[in-house]
C-alpha positions, 0 to 999 in steps of 0.5 A: 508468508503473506500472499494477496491483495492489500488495500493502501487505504486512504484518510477521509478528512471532514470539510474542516479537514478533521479526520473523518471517522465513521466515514474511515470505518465506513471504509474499513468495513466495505474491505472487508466485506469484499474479502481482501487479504489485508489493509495498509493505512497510512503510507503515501496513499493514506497522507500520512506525513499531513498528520500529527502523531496523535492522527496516526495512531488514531487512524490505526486504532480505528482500522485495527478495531473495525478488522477486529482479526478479520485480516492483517493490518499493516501501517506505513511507518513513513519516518527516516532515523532508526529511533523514530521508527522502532519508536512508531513500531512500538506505538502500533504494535501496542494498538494490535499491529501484527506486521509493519510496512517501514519506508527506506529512509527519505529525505537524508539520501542514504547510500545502500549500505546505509538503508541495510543497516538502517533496515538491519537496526530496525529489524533487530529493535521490532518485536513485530515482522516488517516489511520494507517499502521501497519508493525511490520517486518518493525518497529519491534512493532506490533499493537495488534487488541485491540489496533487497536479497541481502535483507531477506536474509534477516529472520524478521524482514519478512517481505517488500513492498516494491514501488519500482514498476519496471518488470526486469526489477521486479523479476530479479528481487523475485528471483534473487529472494526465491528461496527464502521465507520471503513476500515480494509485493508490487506498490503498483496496481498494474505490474499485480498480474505480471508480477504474479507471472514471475512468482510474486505474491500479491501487491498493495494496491491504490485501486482496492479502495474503489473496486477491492474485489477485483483486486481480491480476484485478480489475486485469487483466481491466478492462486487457483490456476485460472491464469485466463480469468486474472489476466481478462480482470487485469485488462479489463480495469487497466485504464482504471489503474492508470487514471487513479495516478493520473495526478499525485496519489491520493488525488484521483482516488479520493475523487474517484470515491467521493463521484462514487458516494463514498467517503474520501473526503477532503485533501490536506494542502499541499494536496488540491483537487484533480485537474476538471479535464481529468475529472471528467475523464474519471467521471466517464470510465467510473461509468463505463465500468459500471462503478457509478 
């Protein structure tokens, strides 16, 4: 099963908003070397759908070659039909993909039975385990707990990366999905711990691009049996988790990184820059916690 901490990893973009591509593996080796479970390109958190296809797979190559095996690589689909999906499947299986993340279908407003299916179809088709990514503020439908459980059930869905943040949600798909082979995943950095709590295995995390350790030992500790040591970690960043949503992902983290000398470059439009009174406040707790 996949357990731990995975960074959503931004796409650093140059002034010309070109993909950025030593800053991208600049970024890439800094996970690794925090020693993170593993590293989710693309998705919401890396702009995925402001990028041709040519870009997508370029970012993976890059990604895959700079883990060169070190940890698991699992890339956002972010596509709607089944043929579009099995179809980018292919294209980062090819790269030495292992694992892929697939978004329940956005924008044609499936009914539940229809993103099963969907999910079932895809599943069938993909020579590589997936995960499902639910997101209903981004797609507008919402995977139910009971439809989660029902795909759990096939043999190459093999976890969720949960996007809904509301605790009775989450404990349900947990307890729905205990018994089988199963990774329940947070998207949301600050239900990690409390969803450890209910016997959950980790999360895919916007704030491991600027403290991936603390996600790391947020995770680990609570594994080793230090329940103490994750929660004072979980408390202690709280403010920090918060002020990286403070505007549509990937706008604060891609300040946060650029105040801290790191690459997170530019914004793609229809994205812009962080509100300067969230600036500033970003500026002061990256301070505070000693990030600057």
């Amino acid at each position: 099963m996949l357990k731990g901490a995975y960074t959503l990893l931004i796409t650093p973009f140059k002034e010309d908003l070109s993909l950025d591509e030593k800053g991208l593996r600049l970024l890439v080796k800094r996970q690794v070397e925090a020693g993170v479970h593993g590293i989710a390109p693309l998705g919401v958190t890396g702009e995925n759908s402001l990028m041709s296809d040519r870009e997508i797979a370029r970012v993976v190559e890059i990604v895959v070659d700079e883990v060169n095996g070190k940890c698991p690589v699992i890339p956002d689909t972010c596509t709607s039909g089944v043929e579009a999906t099995v179809e980018r499947i292919r294209i980062f299986q090819k790269i030495g993909c292992k694992y892929v993340s697939v978004f329940v279908p956005y924008l044609v407003l499936p009914k539940e039975d229809g993103i099963i299916r969907f999910y079932e179809k895809v599943a069938d088709a993909s020579e590589v385990p997936i995960l499902v990514h639910n997101s209903p503020g981004r797609v507008v439908v919402n995977l139910s707990p009971q439809g989660t459980a029902k795909l759990a059930r096939h043999p190459n869905i093999i976890g969720i990366k949960e996007g809904v943040k509301l605790l009775d949600h989450l404990a349900k798909i947990v307890y729905l999905t205990r018994d089988e082979d199963f990774s329940v995943f947070t998207g949301k950095d600050t239900t990690l711990y409390p969803l450890l709590c209910f016997g959950g295995h980790g999360n895919f995390a916007v704030a491991g691009n600027v403290i991936p350790g603390v996600m790391r030992d947020i995770y680990e500790h609570y594994e080793r049996g230090d329940r103490t040591k994750a929660q004072d970690l979980h408390y202690a960043y709280f403010s920090v988790f918060e002020i990286l949503r403070a505007e549509a992902n990937p706008i604060a983290v891609k300040e946060a990184l650029n105040l801290m000398g790191l690459p997170g470059g530019m914004l793609r439009l229809p994205l812009t820059g962080l509100a300067d009174s969230k600036k500033e406040k970003l500026g002061k707790l990256l301070k505070e916690k000693g990030l600057l």
